[in-house]
C-alpha positions in Angstrom: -59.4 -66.5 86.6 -62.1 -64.0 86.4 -63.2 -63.3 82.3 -65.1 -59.9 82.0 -67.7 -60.1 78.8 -69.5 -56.6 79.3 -72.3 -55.6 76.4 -73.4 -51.8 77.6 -76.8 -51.4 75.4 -76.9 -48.2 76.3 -74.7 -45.8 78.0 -77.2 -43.2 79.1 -77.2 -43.0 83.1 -79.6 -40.6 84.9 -77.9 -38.4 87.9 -80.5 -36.4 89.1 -84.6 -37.0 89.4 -86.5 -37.6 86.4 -88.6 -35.3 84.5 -91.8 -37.0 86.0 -90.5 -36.9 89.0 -89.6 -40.5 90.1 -85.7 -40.5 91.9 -82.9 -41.5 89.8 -81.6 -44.7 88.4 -78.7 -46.4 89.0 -75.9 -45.9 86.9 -72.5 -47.3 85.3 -74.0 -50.7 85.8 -71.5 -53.4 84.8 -71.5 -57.0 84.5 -68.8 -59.6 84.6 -68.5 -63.4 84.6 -66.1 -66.2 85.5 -67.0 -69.9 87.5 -70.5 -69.7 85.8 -72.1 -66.5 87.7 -73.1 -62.9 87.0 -71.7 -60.2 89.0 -73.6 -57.1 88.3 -72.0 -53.6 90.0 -73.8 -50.2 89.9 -73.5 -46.6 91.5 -76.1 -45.1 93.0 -76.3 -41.5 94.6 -78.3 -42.3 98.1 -81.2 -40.4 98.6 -83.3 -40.4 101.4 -86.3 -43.1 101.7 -83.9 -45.6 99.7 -85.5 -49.1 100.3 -83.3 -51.7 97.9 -82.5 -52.2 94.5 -84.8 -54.4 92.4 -82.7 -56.6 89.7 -84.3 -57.8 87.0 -82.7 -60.5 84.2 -83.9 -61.0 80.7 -83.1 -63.8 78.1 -82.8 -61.3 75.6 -82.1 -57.8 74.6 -85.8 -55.5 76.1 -87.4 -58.6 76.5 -89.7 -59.8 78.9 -87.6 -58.9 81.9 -88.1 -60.8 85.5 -87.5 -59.7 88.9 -84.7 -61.9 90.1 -83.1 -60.1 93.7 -83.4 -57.4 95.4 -80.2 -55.9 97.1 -80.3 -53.7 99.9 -79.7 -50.2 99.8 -76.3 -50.4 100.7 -75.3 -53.1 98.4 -74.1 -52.0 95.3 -73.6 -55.2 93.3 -75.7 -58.6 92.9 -73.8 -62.4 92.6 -75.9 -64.2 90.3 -75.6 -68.0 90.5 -78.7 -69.3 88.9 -77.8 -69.0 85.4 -76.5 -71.6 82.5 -73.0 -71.5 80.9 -73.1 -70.2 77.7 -76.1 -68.0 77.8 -76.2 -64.2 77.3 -78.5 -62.4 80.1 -79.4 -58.9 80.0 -79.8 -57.0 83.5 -81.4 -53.7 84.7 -81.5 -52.4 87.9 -84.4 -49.8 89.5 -84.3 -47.7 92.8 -87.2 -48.9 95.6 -87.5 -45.8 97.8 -90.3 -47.0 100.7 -90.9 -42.8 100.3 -90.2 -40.3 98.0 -91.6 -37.0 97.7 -94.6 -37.6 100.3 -95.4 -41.1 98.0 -95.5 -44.4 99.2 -93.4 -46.8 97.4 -91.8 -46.0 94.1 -89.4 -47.3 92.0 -87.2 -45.4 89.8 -86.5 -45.7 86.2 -84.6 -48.7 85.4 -80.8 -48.6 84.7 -79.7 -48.6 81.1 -79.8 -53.0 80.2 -75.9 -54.4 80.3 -76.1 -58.1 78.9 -73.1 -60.8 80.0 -72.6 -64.2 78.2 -71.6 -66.7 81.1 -68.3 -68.8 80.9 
């Protein structure tokens, strides 16, 4: 039986380019848990140049986040297995684009944070 804890921080997601420029972020980011994992799930609207998706994992709420996985462009969720039952994680997810408006590699804002406590 799948159990879905889901903490949305914030709810702001970004459709169209930043105002400095930088391609969007991926958006409605959700996270669910069951058997002792993370399953994150995003949308994204492709733009050219997309690379991956970097995911990054906290151990508290805008804290000292770490790259955990990258996913590639075509993925639209991450399976995380490496975490303890219990805890509460916080994710964000970024855009890699290898090019993006004649610049080499550039990531995008980060995803609004959704945080999960695993059971």
């Amino acid at each position: 039986m799948r159990l879905a804890v889901v903490f949305i921080v914030s709810s702001i997601g970004l459709l169209g380019c930043a105002d400095d420029g930088r391609p969007p972020a991926p958006y409605n980011v959700t996270a669910e848990t069951g058997g002792g994992a993370a399953e994150l799930r995003w949308s994204y609207k492709a733009a050219p140049g997309l690379d991956c998706f970097l995911i990054q994992r906290s151990e508290g709420f805008n804290y000292n986040f770490l790259d955990v996985a990258k996913s590639p462009a075509g993925k639209l969720y991450y399976y995380d297995g490496d975490v303890a039952v219990g805890e509460r994680y916080y994710y964000r997810v970024a855009a890699f684009f290898t090019t993006w408006n004649d610049e080499k590699d550039v990531l995008s804002r980060f995803s609004p944070e959704v945080a999960v406590k695993i059971e």
